[in-house]
PASEKE-524995 format. One record per residue (C-alpha): z, x, y; residue in three letters. Coordinates in steps of 0.1 Angstrom, whole numbers, plus 5000, padded with zeros to 4 digits. Layout:
# residues N
ZXYAla...
This chain:
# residues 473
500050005000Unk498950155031Unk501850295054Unk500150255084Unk496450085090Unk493850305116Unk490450205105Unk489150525123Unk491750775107Unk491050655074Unk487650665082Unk487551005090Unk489751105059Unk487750895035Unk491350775022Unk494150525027Unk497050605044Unk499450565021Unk500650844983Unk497550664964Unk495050824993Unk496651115010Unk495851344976Unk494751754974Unk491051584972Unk491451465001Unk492551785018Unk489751935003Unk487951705013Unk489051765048Unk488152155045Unk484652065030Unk483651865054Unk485252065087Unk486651815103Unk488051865134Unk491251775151Unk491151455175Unk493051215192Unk494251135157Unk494551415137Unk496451775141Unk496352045117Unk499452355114Unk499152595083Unk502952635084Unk505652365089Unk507152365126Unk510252495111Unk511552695084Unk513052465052Unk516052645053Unk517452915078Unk517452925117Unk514352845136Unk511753115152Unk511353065189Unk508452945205Unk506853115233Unk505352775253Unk507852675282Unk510552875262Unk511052615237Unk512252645203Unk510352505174Unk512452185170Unk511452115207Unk507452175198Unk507751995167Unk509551675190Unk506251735215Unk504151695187Unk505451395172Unk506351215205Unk502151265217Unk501051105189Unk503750835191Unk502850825229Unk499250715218Unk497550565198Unk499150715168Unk498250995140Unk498751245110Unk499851605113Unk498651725082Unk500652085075Unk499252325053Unk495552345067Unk494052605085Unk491452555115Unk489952755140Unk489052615170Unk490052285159Unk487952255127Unk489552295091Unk488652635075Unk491152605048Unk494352505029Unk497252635013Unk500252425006Unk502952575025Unk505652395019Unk507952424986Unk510952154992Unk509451825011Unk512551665010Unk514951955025Unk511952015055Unk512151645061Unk515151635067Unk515551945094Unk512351765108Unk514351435114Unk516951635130Unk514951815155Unk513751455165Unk517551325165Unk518151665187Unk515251685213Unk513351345211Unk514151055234Unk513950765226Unk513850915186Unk510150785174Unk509550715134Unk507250925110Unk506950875075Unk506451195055Unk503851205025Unk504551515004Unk500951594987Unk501151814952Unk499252084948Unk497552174913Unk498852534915Unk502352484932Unk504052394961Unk503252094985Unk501252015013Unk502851705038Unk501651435060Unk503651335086Unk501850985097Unk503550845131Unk502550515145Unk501750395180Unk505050335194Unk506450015210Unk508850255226Unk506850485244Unk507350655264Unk509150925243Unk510351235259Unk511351565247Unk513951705260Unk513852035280Unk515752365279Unk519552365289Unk519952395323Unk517052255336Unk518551945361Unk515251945376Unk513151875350Unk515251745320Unk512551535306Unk509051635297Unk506451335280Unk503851445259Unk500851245249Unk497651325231Unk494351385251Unk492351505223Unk492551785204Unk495451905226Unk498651775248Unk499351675282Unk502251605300Unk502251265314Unk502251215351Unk505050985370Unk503250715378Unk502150665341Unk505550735326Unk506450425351Unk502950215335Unk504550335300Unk508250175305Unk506349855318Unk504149875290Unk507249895268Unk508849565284Unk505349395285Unk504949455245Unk508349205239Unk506048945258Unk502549035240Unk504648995207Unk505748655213Unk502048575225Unk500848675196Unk503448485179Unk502648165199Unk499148205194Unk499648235154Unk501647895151Unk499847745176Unk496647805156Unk498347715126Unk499847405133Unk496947245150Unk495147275115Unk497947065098Unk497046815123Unk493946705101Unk496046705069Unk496346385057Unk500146225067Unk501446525046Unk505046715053Unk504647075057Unk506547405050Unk505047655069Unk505248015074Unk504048255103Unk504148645105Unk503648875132Unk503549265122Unk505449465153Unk501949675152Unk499449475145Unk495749665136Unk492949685151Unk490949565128Unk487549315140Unk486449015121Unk482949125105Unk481349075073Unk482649385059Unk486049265069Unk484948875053Unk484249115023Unk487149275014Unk489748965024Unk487848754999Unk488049024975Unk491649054981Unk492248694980Unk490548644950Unk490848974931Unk494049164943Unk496148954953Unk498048764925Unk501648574920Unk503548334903Unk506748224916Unk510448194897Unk508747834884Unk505747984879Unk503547854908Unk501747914936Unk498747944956Unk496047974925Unk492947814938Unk489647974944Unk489147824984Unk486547945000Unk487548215032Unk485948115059Unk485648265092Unk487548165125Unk488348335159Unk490148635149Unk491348485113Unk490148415077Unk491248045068Unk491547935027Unk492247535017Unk492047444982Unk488747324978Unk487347004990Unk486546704965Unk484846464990Unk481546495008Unk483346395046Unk486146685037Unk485647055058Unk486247335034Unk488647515060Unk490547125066Unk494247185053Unk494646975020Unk495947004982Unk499047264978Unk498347515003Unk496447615035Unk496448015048Unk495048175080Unk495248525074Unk494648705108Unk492649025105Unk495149205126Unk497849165100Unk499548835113Unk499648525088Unk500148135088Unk500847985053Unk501947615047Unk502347415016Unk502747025015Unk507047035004Unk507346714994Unk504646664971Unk506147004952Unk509546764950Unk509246364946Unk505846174945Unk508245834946Unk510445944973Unk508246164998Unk511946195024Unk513246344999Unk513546774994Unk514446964961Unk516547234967Unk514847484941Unk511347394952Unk512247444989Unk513747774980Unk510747864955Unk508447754978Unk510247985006Unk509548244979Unk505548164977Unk505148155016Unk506548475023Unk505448704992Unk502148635008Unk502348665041Unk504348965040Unk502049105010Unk499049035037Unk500549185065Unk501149495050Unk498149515035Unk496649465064Unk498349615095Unk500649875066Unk504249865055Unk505450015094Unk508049855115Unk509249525118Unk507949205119Unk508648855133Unk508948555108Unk509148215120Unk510247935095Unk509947545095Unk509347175081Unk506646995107Unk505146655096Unk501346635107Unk501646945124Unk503546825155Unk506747025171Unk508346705186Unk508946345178Unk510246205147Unk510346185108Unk509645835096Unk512745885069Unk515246155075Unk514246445052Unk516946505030Unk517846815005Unk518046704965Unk519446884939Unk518546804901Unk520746624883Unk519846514846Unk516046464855Unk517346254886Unk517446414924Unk520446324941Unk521546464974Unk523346784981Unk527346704993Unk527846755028Unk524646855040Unk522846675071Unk519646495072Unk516846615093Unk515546355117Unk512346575129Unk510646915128Unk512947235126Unk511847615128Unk514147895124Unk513148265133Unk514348635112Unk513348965112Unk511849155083Unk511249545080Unk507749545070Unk509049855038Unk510549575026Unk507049415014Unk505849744990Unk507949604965Unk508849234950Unk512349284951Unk512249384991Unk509849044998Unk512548874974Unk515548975003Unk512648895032Unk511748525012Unk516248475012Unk516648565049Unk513748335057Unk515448045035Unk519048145049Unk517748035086Unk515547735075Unk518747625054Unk521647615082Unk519347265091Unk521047145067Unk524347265066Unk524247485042Unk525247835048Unk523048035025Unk520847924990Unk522347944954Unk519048054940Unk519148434957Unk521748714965Unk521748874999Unk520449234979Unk517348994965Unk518848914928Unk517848624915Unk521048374906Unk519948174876Unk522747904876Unk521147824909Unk517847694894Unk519347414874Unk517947344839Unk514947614849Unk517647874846Unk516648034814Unk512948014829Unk513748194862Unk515648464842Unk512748574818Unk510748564848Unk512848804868Unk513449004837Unk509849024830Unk509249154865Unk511949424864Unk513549224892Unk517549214898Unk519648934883Unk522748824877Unk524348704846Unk523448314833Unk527348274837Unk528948484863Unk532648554860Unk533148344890Unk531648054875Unk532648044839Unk
């Protein structure tokens, strides 16, 4: 799963940014082909510093190699993001060769992370990808992100009141310092991001909920996504492609009660987004119209909108009327895909914004026709959970995800309960009996699909407690 998505860097590597692409091919490939350093891309045969050991000094401005290595880092983070790729060799900028240079990744991580801690401000992320070589030793990718935080500074010698702060930023192959007017632009920038963010976030639901407008009188759980650094991806054919192939080809699950979103819709294009319905039946029907168990607009730049009718998944007879389980396996569904699309799409980097709620004909206001309520099952029958409220119109809840989370099943497991955990205090309930905080399932919280829910957990090398906890017995 890629770490971090920059159509032109991987373009220009021929590989994903991510331990499947960044291989010793593809720093040969790198030498082969010459390529040169950019905007993007910075070569150094040797790390910045030593893996164990004090530091060399560095002769520019006096610094010591923690500072360069915090100047380096901070420019690309300053930017429009990049890889320093250590153990390649250039001369004038274009790769001549390639010798892995470094022995112990995770012991020159570490002093790497502390020379940020030390001389970086704010600290910016980078995510280290230590590359085997056939003969020995390691080369390592250090891939840092464009930063919502920029500016980043790097702080100067000791002493120096008058210029404590210096702000690098990439300007090609090389560095400059940035001047004071656009260090001002850049803390602007930082505040204006917050409100692009919830634009974005707006725009997604917006979108999204004006498509469940021409579902037929149906009650909708719906999901929306918004990666912290969205890509810059553009909607093409190519693009049409490889979401259809991903859709139909890579992407694959089955929930705790083994559902979910299996049909074959057909993607189909719309401003900045892919759309998928389950196919139509009727001649009058549009194939992109919301309809059958699920609707999805999968933004190119990462973000997400999934819905699912809820309470057709619960009672045909009694359509006010929630299961518990389904709510909470259909919270499962929702967000295994969005956050399996976003980092796909925009990488598993930062956080990202997930919004939450129950909306009948996609509208925000008025009210339900019946109070919804929530339904456990007892002996076939659903009967309504003690003490919990009735919901008189649409709710929406927000939390917070750390898109890592979503390069496993276990991590979208804790995302999917957080999501549910919000969505749940609706009712009155303070958290679901179906999932631990950690991600565990809890099998005494599905009912008489207990047994079911374990295998399947069991099956998937994913945590669970006993049948029968000691609590409980």
């Amino acid at each position: 799963m890629p770490i971090w998505r920059s159509p032109d860097l991987e373009a220009l590597l021929e590989a994903s940014l991510d331990e499947d692409g960044l291989t010793e091919a593809a720093i040969n490939r790198v030498v082969t082909s010459a390529v040169h350093e950019g905007e993007q891309l910075d070569f150094k045969l040797e790390p910045h510093l030593p893996e164990s050991g004090k530091a060399a000094a560095s002769s520019e401005r006096g610094w010591s190699s923690e500072q360069e290595f915090a100047k380096d880092v901070c420019a690309f983070a300053n930017h429009i993001g990049g890889i320093l790729l250590i153990g390649v060799k250039d001369d004038k900028g274009a790769a001549v060769s390639a010798s892995p240079t470094v022995t112990d990744p995770s012991k020159l991580t570490q002093r790497l992370r502390q020379a940020l801690s030390n001389y970086a401000s704010p600290v910016p992320r980078f995510h280290p990808v230590p590359i085997a070589a056939a003969a020995g030793g390691y080369y390592l990718a250090l891939i840092v992100a464009p930063s919502p935080l920029s500016p980043h500074a790097v702080r100067g010698t000791a002493g120096n009141d008058k210029r404590p702060l210096h702000y690098p930023v990439r300007d090609g192959q090389d560095t400059r310092w940035l001047l004071e007017h656009e260090i001002a632009e850049r803390y602007r920038a930082r505040f204006a991001g917050r409100s692009a963010l919830a634009l974005l976030r707006d725009e997604t639901l917006d979108t999204g909920l004006k498509a469940l407008q021409r579902a037929d009188n149906e009650t909708w759980l719906y999901l929306a996504i918004v990666p912290e650094a969205p890509a810059p991806h553009q909607l093409d054919r190519h693009t049409l492609e490889a979401t259809t192939k991903w859709w139909r080809s890579d992407y694959g699950f089955s929930s705790p009660l083994d559902r979910g979103f299996h049909f074959q819709g057909t993607p189909t294009p719309a401003p900045g987004r892919i759309t998928i319905s389950t196919p139509a039946h009727r001649e009058d029907d549009e194939d992109a119209d919301p309809r059958g168990n699920g609707y999805l607009e999968l933004w190119v730049d990462g973000r997400a909108f999934v819905a699912t009718p809820i309470t057709a998944n619960s009672s045909h007879e009694d359509p006010a009327c929630i299961g518990e389980r389904t709510l909470a396996d259909d919270t499962i569904i929702l967000t295994d895909l969005a956050v399996s699309w976003s980092c796909h799409q925009a990488g598993a980097w930062g956080t990202a914004e997930i919004v939450i709620g129950i909306a009948k004909d996609g509208l925000l206001t008025g009210s339900f026709d019946e109070p919804l309520t929530l339904q456990s099952a007892e002996n076939q029958d659903l009967r309504r959970i003690h003490g919990t409220r009735p919901i008189r119109g649409p709710i929406q809840s927000n939390s917070v995800t750390d898109l890592s989370e979503g390069e496993d099943p276990a991590g979208r497991l804790r995302t999917a309960r957080d999501a549910l955990t919000v969505l749940l205090h609706h009712f009155g309930l303070p958290e679901p009996r179906q999932l631990e905080a950690d991600g565990a399932i809890l099998p005494w919280g599905w009912g008489d699909r207990r047994r079911e829910v374990e295998r399947w957990a069991k099956d998937r090398g994913l945590p669970c407690q006993p049948i029968f906890p000691n609590s409980q017995q």
